[in-house]
BANUDREN-580318 format. One record per residue: residue in three letters; residue number from 1; x, y, z of N, C-alpha, C in turn. Coordinates in Angstrom, 1 decimal. Layout:
N
ALA  NUM  X  Y  Z  X  Y  Z  X  Y  Z;
...
//
This chain:
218
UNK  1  113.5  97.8  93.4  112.1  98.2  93.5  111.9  99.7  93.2;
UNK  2  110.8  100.0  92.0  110.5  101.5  92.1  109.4  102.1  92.4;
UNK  3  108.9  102.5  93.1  107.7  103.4  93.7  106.9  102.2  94.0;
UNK  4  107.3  101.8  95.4  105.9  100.4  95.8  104.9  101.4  96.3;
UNK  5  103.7  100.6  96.2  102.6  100.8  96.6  102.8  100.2  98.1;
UNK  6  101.5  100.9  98.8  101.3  100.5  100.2  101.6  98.8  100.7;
UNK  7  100.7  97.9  100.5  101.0  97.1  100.5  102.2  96.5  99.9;
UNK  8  103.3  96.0  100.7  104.5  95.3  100.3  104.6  93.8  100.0;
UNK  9  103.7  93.2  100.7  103.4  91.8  100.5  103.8  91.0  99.1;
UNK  10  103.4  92.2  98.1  103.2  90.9  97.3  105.2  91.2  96.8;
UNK  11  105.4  92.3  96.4  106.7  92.2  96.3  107.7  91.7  97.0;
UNK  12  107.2  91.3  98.4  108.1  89.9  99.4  108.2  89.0  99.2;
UNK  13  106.4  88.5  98.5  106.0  87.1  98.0  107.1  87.1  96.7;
UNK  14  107.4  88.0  95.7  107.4  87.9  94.2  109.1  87.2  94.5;
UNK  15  109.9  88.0  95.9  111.0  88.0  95.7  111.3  87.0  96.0;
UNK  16  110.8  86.3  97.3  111.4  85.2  97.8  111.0  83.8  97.6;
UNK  17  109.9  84.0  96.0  109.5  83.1  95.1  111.0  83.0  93.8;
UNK  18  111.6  84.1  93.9  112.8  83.9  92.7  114.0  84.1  93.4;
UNK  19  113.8  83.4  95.3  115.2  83.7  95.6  116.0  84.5  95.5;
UNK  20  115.1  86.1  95.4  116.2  87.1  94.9  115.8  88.4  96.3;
UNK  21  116.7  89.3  96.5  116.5  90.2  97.6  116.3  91.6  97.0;
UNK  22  115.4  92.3  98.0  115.1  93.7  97.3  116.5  94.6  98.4;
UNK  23  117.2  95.1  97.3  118.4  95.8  97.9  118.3  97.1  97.6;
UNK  24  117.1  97.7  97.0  117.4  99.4  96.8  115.6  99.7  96.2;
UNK  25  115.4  100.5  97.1  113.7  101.0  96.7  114.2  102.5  96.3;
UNK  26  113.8  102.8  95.0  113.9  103.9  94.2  112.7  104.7  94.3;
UNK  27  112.7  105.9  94.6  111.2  106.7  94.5  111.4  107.6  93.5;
UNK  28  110.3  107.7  92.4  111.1  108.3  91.9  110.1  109.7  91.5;
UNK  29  109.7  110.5  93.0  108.9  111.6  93.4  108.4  111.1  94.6;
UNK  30  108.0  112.3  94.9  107.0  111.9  96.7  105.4  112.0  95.9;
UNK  31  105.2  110.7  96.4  103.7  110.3  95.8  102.6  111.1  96.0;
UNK  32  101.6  111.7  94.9  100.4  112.1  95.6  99.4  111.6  95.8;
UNK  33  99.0  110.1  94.3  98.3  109.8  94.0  98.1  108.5  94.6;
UNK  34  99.1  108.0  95.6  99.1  107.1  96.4  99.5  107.3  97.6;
UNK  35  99.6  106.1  98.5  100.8  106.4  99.7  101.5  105.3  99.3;
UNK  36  102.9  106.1  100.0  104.2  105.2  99.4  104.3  103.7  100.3;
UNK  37  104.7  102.5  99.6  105.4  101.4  100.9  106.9  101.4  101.2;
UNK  38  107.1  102.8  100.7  109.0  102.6  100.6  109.7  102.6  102.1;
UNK  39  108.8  103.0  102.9  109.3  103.0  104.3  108.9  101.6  104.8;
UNK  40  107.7  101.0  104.9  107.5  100.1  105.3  108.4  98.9  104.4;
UNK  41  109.0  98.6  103.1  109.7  97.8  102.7  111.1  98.3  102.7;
UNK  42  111.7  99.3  103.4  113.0  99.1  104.0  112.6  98.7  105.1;
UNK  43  111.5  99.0  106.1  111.8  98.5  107.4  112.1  96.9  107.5;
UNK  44  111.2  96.4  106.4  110.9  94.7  106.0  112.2  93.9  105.3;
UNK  45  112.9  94.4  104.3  114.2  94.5  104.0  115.3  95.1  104.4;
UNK  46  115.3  96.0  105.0  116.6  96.6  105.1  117.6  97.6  104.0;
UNK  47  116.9  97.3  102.9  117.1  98.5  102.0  116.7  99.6  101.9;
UNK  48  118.0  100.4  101.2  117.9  102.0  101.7  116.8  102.2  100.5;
UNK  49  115.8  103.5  101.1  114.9  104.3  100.2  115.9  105.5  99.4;
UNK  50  115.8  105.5  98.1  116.3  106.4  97.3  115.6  107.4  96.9;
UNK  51  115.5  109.1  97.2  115.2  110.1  96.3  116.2  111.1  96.4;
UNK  52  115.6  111.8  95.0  116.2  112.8  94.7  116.2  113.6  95.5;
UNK  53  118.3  114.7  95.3  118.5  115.4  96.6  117.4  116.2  97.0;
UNK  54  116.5  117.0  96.1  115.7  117.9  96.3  114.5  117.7  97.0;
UNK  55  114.2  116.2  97.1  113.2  116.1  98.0  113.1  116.1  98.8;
UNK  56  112.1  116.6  99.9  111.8  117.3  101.0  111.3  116.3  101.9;
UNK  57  111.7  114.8  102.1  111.1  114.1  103.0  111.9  114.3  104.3;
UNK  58  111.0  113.8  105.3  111.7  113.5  106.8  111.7  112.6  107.1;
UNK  59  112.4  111.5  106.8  112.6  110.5  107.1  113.9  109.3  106.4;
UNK  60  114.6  109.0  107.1  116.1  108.3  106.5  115.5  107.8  105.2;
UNK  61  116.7  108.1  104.2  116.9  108.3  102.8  118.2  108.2  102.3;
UNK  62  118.5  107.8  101.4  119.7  107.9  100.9  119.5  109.4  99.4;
UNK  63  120.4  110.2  99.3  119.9  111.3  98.0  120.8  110.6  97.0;
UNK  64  119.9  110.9  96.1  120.5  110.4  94.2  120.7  111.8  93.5;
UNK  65  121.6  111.6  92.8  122.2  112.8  91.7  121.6  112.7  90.4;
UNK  66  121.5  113.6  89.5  121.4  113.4  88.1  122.9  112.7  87.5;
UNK  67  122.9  112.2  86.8  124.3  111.3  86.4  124.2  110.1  87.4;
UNK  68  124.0  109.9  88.1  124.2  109.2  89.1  124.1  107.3  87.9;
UNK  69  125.1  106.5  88.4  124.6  105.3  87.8  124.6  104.2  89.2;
UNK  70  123.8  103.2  89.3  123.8  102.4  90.2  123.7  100.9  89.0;
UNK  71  125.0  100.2  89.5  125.4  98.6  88.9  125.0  97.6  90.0;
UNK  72  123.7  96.9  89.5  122.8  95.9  90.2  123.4  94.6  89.2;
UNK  73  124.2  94.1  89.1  124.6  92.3  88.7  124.8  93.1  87.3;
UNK  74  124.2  93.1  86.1  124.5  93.3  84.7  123.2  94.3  84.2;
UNK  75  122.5  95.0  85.2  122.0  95.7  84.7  122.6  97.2  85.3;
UNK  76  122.0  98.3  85.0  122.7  99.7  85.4  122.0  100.4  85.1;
UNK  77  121.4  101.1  86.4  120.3  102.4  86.3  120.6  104.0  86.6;
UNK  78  120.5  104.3  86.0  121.2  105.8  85.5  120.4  106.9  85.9;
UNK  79  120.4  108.0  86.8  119.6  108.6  87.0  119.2  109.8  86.5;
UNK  80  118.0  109.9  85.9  117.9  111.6  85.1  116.9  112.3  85.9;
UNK  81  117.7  113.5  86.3  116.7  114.2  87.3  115.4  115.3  86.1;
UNK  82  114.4  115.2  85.9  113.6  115.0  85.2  111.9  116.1  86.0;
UNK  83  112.8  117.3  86.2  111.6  117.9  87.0  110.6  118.3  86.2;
UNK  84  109.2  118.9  86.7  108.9  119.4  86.1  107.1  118.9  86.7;
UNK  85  106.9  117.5  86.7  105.7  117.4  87.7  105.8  117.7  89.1;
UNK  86  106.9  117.0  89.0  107.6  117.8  91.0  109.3  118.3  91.1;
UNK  87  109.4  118.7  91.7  111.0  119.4  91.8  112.2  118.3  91.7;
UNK  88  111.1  117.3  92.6  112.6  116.1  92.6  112.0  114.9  91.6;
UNK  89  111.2  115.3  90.8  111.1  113.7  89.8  112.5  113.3  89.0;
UNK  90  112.3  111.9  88.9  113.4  111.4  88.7  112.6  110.4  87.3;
UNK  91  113.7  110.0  86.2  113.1  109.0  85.2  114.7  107.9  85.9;
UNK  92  114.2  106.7  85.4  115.5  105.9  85.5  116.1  104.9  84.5;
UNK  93  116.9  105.3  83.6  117.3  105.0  82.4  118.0  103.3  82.2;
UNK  94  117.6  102.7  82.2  117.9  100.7  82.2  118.7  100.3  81.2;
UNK  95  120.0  99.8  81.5  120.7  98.8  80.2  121.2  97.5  80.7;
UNK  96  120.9  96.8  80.3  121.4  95.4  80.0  122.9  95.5  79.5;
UNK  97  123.5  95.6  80.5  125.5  95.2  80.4  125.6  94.1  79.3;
UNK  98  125.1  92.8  79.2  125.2  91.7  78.5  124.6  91.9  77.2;
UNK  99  123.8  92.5  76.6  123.3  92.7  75.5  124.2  94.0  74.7;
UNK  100  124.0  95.1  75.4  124.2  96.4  74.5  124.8  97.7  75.7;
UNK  101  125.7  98.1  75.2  126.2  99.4  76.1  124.9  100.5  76.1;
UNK  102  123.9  100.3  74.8  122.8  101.3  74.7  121.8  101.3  75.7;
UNK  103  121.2  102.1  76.0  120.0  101.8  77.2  118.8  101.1  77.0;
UNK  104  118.1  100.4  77.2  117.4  99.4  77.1  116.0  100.2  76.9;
UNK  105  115.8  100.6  78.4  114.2  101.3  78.7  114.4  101.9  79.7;
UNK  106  113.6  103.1  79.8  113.4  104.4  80.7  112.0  103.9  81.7;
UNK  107  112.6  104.2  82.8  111.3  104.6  83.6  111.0  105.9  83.9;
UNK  108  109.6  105.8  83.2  110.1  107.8  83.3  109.0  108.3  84.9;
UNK  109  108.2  107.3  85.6  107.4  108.0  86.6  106.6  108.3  85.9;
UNK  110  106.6  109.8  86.5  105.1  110.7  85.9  105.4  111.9  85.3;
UNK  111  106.6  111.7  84.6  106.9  113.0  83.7  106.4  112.6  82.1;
UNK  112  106.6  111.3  81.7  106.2  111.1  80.3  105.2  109.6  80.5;
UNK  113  104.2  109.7  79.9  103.2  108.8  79.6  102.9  108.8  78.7;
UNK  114  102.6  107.0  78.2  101.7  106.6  76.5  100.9  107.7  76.5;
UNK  115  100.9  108.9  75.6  100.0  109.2  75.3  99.8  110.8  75.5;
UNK  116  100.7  111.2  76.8  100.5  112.6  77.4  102.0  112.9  78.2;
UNK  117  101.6  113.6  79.2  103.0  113.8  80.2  102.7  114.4  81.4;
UNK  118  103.1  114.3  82.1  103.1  114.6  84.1  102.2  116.2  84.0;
UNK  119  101.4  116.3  85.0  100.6  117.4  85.1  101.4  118.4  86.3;
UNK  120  101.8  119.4  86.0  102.6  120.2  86.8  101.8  120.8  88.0;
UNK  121  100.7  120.9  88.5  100.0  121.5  89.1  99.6  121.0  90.5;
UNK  122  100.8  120.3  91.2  100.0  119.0  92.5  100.8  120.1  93.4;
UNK  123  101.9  121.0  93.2  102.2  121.5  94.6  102.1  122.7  94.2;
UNK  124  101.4  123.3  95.0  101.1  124.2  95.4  100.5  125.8  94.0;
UNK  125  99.7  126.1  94.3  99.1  127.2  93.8  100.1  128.3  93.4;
UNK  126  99.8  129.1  92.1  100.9  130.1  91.8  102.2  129.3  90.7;
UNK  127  102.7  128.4  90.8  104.0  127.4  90.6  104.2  126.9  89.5;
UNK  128  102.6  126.4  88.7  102.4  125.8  87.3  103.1  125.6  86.2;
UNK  129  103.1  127.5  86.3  103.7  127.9  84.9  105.5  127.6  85.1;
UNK  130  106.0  127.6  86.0  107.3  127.5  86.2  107.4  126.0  86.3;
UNK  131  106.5  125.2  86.9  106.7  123.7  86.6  106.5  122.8  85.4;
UNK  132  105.6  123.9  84.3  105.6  122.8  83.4  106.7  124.1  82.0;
UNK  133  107.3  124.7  82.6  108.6  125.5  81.8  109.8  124.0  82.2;
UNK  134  109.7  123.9  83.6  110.7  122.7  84.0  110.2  121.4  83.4;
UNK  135  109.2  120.9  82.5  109.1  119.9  82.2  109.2  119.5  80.9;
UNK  136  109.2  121.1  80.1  109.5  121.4  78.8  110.8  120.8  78.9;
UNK  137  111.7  121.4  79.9  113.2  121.5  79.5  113.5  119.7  79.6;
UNK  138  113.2  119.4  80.7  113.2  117.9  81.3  112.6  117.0  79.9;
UNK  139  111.8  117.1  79.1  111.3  116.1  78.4  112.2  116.7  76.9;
UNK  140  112.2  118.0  76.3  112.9  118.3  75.1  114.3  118.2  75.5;
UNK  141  114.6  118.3  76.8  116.0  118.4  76.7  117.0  117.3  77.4;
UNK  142  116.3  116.3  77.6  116.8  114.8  78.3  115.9  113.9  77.8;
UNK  143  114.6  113.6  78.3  113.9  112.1  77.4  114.1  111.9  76.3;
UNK  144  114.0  112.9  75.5  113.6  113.2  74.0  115.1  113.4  73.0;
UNK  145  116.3  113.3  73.8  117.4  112.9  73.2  117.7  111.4  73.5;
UNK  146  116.8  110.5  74.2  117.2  109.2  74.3  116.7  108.6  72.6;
UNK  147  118.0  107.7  72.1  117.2  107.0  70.7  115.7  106.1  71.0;
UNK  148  115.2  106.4  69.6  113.7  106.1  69.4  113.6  104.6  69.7;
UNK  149  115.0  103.7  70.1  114.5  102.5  70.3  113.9  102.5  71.7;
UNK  150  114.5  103.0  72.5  114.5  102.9  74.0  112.9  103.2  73.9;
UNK  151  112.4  101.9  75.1  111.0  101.4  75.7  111.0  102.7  76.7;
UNK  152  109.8  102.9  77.1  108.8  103.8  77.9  108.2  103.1  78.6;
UNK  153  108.4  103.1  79.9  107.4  102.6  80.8  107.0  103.8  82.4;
UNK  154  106.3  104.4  82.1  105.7  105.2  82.8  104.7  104.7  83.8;
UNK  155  104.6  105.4  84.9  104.2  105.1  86.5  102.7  104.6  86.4;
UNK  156  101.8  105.3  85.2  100.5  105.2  85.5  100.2  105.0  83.7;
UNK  157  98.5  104.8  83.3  98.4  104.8  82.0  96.9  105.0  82.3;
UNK  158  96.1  104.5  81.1  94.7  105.3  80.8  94.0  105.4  82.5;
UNK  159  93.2  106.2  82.6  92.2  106.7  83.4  93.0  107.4  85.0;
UNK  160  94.5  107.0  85.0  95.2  108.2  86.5  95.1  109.8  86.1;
UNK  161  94.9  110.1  87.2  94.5  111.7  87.2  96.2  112.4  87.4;
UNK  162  97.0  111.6  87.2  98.6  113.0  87.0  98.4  113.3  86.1;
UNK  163  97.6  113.1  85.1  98.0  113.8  83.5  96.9  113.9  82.8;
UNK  164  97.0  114.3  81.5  95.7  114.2  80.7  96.0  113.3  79.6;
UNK  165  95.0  112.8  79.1  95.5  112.1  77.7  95.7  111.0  77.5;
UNK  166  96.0  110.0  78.8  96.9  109.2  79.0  96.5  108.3  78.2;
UNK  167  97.1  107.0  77.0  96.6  105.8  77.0  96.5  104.4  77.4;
UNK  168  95.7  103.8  77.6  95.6  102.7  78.4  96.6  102.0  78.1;
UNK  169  97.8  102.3  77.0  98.9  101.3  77.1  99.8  101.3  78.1;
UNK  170  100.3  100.3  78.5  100.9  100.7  79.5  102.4  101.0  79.3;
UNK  171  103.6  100.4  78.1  104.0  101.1  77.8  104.9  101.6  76.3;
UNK  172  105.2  102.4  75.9  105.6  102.7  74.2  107.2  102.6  73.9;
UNK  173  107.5  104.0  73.2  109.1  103.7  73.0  109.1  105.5  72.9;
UNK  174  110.5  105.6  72.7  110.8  107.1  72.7  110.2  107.3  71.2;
UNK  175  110.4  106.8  70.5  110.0  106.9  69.1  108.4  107.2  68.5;
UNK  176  107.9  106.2  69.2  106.3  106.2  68.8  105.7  107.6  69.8;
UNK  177  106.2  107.6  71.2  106.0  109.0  71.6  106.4  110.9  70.9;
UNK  178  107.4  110.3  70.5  108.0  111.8  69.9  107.2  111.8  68.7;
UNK  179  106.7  110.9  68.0  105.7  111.3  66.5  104.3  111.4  66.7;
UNK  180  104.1  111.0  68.0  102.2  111.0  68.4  101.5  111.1  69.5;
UNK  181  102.9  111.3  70.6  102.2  112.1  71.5  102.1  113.5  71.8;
UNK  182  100.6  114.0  71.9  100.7  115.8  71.4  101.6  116.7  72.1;
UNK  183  101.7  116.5  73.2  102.8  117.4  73.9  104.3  117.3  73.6;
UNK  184  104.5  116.3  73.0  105.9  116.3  72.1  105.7  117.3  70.5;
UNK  185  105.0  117.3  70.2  104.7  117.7  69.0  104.5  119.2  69.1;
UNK  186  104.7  120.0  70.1  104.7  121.3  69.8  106.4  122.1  69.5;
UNK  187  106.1  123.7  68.3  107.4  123.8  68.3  107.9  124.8  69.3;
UNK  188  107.5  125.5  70.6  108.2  126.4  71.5  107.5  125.7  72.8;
UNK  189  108.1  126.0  73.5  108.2  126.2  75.3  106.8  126.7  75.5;
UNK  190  106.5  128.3  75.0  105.2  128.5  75.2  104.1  127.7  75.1;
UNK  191  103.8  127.4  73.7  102.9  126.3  73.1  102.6  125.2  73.9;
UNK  192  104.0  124.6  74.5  103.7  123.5  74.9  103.5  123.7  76.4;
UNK  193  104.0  125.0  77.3  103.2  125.5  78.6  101.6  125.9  78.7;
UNK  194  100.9  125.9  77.4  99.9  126.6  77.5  98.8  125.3  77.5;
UNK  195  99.7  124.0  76.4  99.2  123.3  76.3  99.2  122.4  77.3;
UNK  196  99.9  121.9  78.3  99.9  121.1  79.4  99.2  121.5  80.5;
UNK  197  98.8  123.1  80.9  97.6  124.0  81.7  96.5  123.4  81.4;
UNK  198  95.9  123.6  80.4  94.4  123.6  79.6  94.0  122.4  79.8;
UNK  199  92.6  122.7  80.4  91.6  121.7  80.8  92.1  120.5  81.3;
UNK  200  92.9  120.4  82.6  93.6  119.9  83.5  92.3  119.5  84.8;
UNK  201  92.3  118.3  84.9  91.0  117.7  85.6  91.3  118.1  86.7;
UNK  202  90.3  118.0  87.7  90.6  118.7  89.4  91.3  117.8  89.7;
UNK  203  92.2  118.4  91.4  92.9  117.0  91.9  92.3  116.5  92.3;
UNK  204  92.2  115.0  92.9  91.5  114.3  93.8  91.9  115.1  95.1;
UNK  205  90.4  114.5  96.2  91.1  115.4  97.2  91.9  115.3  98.2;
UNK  206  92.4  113.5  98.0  93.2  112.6  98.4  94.8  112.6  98.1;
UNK  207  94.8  113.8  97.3  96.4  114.0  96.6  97.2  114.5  97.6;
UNK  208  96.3  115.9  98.8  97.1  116.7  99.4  97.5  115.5  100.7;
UNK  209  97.0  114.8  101.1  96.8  114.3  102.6  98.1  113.3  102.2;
UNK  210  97.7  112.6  101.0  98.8  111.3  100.5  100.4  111.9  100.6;
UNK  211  100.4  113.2  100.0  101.6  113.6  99.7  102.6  114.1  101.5;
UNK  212  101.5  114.7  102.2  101.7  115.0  103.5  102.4  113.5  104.0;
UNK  213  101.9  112.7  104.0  101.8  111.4  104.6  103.1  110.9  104.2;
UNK  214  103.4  110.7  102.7  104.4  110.5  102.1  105.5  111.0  102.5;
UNK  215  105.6  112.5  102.8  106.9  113.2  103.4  107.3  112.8  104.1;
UNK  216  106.4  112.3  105.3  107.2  111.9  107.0  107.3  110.7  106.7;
UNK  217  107.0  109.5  105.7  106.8  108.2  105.8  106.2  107.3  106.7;
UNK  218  105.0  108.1  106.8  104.0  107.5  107.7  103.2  106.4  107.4;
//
């Protein structure tokens, strides 16, 4: 499981409709734009919640590494620590053992979206420019070397407020992104820090309380 939503229900219903067990809840950032169910579905399963070392929650966790691989039956999720909307965002890179040693599809969270990419601006005032320098590096210097086959499937799509731009697809390929979505398309760091600031929609004002909430796993 990666980033549940509050209600757990239906992912109990989904599992114990295909006789299968949720054995690892992946977070992959401390939520703003929601409240997380990662505590309430370890409490319900007994599986450990995963984030990145850097994250600042209080509450039992297991920490994941960059490199890190986790072998679930024939699949294998590989973890790229991927900052840049938040310190500890994580993407989680998917292959199919049985098909191809190549990687299948990325979950990238809220660092790359159809269409745009993670808005650096949710913690804290002053920080921006240093968080979307870290997302430059995170997206030119890790997503963006995965091959153009690998699928995209990102956390949110048209109309969520982490980003700008987004499109309603829900999700692309490394390929169709690096030729047409505009924040890939710039050629320096600056360009593309000046361009990820600009005309950045307000937060909701349900980002700060979610995220609070999120830390202690309330």
């Amino acid at each position: 499981m990666v980033d549940p939503q509050l209600e757990i229900e239906p992912y109990l219903e989904a599992a114990a409709q295909k006789s299968m067990r949720i054995t690892h809840i992946f977070e992959t950032h401390v939520q703003a734009d929601h409240l997380s169910g990662a505590r309430r579905l370890a409490d319900a399963t007994g599986a450990p919640v995963l984030f990145h070392q850097s994250a600042p929650v209080r509450f039992p966790h297991v920490e994941i590494t960059d490199g890190e691989d986790h072998d679930l039956g024939n699949v294998r999720l590989s973890i790229l620590h991927t900052p840049g909307h938040t310190p500890d965002s994580v993407s989680i890179l998917v292959t199919d053992k049985t098909r191809a040693p190549e990687p299948w599809f990325v979950l990238t969270g809220d660092t790359l979206f159809s269409g745009g990419v993670g808005r650096p601006d949710l913690i804290g005032a002053g920080s921006e420019t240093t968080f979307a320098e870290q997302l430059h590096e995170s997206l030119y210097g890790k997503i963006l070397k995965l091959p153009d086959h690998v699928e995209v499937f990102p956390a949110h799509f048209g109309g969520a407020a982490c980003g700008k731009g987004l499109s309603g697809k829900p999700g692309s390929t490394i390929g169709f992104e690096r030729r047409f979505n505009p924040a890939l398309r710039l050629t320096s760091k600056s360009e593309f820090v000046q361009f990820v600031l600009a005309d950045l929609p307000p937060q909701p004002e349900a980002f700060a309380e979610n995220r609070r909430r999120n830390l202690s796993g309330e």
